[in-house]
N, C-alpha and C positions, 0 to 999 in steps of 0.2 A: 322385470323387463320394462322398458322404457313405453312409455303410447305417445303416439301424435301427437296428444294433446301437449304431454310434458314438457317435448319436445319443440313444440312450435313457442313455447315460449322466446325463443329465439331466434329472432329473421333470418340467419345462416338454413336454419333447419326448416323453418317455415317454407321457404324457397325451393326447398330440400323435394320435400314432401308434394310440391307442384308439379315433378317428373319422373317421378321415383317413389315406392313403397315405402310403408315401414320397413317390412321383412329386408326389404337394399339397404337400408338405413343404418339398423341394427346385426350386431354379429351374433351368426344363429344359434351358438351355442351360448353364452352368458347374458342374449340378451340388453347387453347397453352399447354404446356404438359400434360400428366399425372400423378398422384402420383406417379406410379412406374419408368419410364423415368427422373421424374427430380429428385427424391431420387436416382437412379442409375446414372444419369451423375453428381451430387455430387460425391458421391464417388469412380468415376473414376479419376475426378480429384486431391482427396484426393492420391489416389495410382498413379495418373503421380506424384504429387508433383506441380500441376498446382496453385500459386497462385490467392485469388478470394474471392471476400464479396458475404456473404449467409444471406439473409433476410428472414424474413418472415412478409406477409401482412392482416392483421385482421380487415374485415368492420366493422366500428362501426356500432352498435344495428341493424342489418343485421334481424333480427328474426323481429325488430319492422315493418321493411318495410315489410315483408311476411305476417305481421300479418296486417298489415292496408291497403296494397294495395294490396296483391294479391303475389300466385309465382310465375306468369309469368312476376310479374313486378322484384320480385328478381334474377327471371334469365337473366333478362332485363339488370340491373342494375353489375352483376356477366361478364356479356357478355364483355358489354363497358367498366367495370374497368380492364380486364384482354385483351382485344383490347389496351388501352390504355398503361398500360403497358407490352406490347410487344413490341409496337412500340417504345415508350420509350428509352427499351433496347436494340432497333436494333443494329448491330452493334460488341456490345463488350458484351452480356448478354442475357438471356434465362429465360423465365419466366414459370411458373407452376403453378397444380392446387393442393392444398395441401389435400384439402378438403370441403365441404363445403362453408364458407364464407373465407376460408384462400387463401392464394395464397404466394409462393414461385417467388424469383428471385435471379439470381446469377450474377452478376458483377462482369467479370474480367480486370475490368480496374482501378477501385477506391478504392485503400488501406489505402492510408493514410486519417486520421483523417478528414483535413479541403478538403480535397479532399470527402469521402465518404458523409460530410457534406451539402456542394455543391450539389453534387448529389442529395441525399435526399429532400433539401430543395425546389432544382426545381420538383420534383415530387409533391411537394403537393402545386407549383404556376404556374399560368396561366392556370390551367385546365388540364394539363400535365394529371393526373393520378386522383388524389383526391381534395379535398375540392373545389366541380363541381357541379352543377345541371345535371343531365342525362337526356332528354328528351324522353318521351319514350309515348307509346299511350295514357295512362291516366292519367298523372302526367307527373312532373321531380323532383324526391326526391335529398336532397343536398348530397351528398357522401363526409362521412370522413372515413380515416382508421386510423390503428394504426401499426409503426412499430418497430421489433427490426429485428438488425442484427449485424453479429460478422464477423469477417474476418479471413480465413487461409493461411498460419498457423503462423498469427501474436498474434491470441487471443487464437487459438485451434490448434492440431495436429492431431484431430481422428475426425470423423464424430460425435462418441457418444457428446464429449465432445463439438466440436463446436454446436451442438442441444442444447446444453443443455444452453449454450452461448445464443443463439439466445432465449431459452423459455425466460434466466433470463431477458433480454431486454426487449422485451416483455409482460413478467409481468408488469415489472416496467411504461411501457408507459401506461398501462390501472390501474396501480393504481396512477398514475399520471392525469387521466382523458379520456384518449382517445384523437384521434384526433391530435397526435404528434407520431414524430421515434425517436428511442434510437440507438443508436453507443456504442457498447458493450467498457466499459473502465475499465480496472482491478481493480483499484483503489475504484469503486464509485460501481460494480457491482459484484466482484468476492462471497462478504461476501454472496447473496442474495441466500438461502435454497430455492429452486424452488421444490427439490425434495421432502420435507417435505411438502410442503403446498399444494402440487400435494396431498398426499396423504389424507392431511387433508380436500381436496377438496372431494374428495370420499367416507370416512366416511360423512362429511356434507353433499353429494347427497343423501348419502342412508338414512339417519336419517332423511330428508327430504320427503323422498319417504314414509318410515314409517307413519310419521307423517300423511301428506294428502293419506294415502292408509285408515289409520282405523278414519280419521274424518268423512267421508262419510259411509252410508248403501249401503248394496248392488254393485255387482261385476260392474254392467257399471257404477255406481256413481264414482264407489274407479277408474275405469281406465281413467274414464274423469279429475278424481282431479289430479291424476301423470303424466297424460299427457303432461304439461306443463313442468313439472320438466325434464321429458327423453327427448321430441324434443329440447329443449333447451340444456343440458348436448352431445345430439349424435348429436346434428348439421343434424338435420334428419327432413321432411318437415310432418311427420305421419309416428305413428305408427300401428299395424296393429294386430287385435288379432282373435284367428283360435279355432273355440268353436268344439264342442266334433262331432259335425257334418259336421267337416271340412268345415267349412264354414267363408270365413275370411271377415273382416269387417275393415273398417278406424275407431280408436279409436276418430281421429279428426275431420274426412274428412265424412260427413252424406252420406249415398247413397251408401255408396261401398262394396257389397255382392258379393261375389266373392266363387267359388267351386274350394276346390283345395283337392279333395280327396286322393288324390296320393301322399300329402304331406310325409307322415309317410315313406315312401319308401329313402326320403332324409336322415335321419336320423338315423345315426349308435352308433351316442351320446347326453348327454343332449344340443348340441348346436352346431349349423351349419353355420358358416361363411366363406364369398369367396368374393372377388371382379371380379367376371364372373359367366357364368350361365353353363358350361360346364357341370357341373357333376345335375342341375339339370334338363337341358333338356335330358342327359343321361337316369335318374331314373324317373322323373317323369312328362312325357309330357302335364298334364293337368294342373301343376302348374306353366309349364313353358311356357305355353301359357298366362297363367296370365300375369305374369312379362314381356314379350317379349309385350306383345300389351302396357302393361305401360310404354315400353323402360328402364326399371331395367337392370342395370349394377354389384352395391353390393347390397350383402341379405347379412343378419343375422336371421335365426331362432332360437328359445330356445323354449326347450321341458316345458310343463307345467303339474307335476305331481311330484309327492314323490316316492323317492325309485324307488322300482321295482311293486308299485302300478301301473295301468292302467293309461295313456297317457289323460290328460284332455284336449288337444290342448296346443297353441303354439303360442310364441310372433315372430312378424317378424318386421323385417327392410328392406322395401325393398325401394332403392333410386334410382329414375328415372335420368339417363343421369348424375351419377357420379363414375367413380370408386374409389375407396377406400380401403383401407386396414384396417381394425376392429382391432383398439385398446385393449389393456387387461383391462381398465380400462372400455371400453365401454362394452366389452363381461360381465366385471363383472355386470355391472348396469343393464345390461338385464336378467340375471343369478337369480339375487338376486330379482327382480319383478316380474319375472317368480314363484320363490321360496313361494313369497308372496302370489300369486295369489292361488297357489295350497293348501297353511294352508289356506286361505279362504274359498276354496271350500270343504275340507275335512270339515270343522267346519261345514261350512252350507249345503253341500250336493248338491244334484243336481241344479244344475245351468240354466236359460234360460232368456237370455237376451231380447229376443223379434226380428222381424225383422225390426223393426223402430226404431231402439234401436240409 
């Protein structure tokens, strides 16, 4: 875990720490920043004009380890790769939590090419960082990542633009297999439409969603078939659905009945997302005891109904011990299941899942 002290080695954070805690600083569960800290000491740098290689770190099949061992063995596993690099980039580099299974790190000391190279390559030998066993209480799964990164403002000059550098890398190493980093090169990477297949990623989720929402009979069949498709698409550990009795339930997770009558009081639109609970422990203290005992950081809820018809309940995201910022692509996939959910139940009418559902 990162301290003040390490941390104020640079003015970004220095400043930081003038309005705001560590604990705001850092992400509560791996300990080194948080999405909003290492996206804003990005581009602070961007506006000193601070030269600096910007990566980004993607566990391979990160879901399969959640799915086979458990999440406390992935948070296990999320813990030690982001311990490890920290330490790593002691020194001359500052690492982050992107989201999920991502992870962010910025290197201001390796620009050039066989230099950046270097680098990278001892990150993924001796145990440095990746291709490692993790030991941990009931297993040690082997950890490989995948990375891309670009440099400024050798490859980029704006923030937008060098992201967009780092997605193209990125792509390119997971469609190269995983389990390797890309070094953004103009030549070999500039051609690659990131932005185009982004999109054609999101039509294919939701045509997908389509698809396994009407294979199945019936409302808990259709949310158990899509299930797979959102946690995987939102990088999200369960989702969570809130029936007309406010009563919300784990779509994945069996056992989890939960009363959040107070919900509707959150909701001034068809869709509620925030990475903090401020305005819901504000509005509605019984569902904000929910989240606060699961240590929920981001929510995302979406209203479930048509029009200005009656309110059928409501999908939630709520994610224990990460903050986050809610994607438009993510708000859409929740939007449009949501949408689904509601022409089902108009078609079929009143709805009751059961409580062993």
């Amino acid at each position: 875990m990162y301290s003040e002290e390490q941390l104020s080695r640079y003015p970004f954070f220095k400043r930081a720490f003038e309005k705001d805690s560590i604990n705001y600083v850092l992400d509560a569960l791996t300990g080194i920043v948080s999405r909003q800290y290492i996206l804003g000491f990005v581009r602070s740098l961007i506006e000193e004009g601070t030269p600096f290689t910007f990566g980004m770190l993607d566990l391979d099949n990160f879901k399969f380890i959640n799915d086979t061992y458990g999440h406390h063995v992935g948070d296990g596993v999320l813990v030690s790769v982001a311990d490890g690099l920290s330490k790593y980039l002691d020194g001359y580099g500052v690492a982050g939590r992107f989201g999920g299974d991502e992870l962010l790190w910025i290197n201001l000391r390796d620009r050039a090419y066989d230099d950046k190279k270097a680098f990278l390559s001892e990150m993924y030998s001796n145990g440095k960082v990746l291709r490692k066993n993790i030991p941990l209480a009931d297993c040690d799964p082997f950890i490989t990542g995948t990375i891309g990164c670009a440099t400024y403002p050798d490859d980029a000059t704006t923030y937008d633009s060098l992201f967009e550098m780092i997605d193209k890398t990125l792509y390119r190493g997971k469609r190269k297999g995983r389990n390797c980093y890309i070094i953004y090169v103009k030549e070999k990477h500039a051609d690659i439409q990131i932005r185009q297949i982004a999109r054609r990623g999101v039509y294919t989720s939701m045509r997908n969603l389509v698809r396994m929402f009407e294979m199945v009979p019936g409302l808990r069949n259709k949310l158990h078939s899509v299930a797979p498709v959102m946690i995987d698409e939102l990088k999200v550990s369960d989702l969570y659905y809130v029936d007309r009795n406010r009563v919300m339930r784990g779509i994945r997770m069996q056992g989890i009945r939960e009363d959040v009558g107070d919900i509707d009081r959150l909701m001034s639109d068809e869709l509620f997302a925030a990475n903090d609970l401020t305005n819901v422990e504000a509005r509605c203290p019984v569902f904000y005891g929910v989240l606060s005992r699961w240590e929920v950081e981001s929510l995302m809820v979406v209203r479930i109904g048509m029009d200005n018809a009656p309110t059928d309940g409501y999908l939630v995201c709520a994610e224990p011990r990460n903050r986050r910022l809610w994607q438009e692509d993510e708000c859409a996939l929740m939007f449009f299941l949501a949408k689904l959910i509601a022409a089902r139940i108009r078609i079929d009418g009143e709805v009751f899942l059961g409580d062993d559902w």
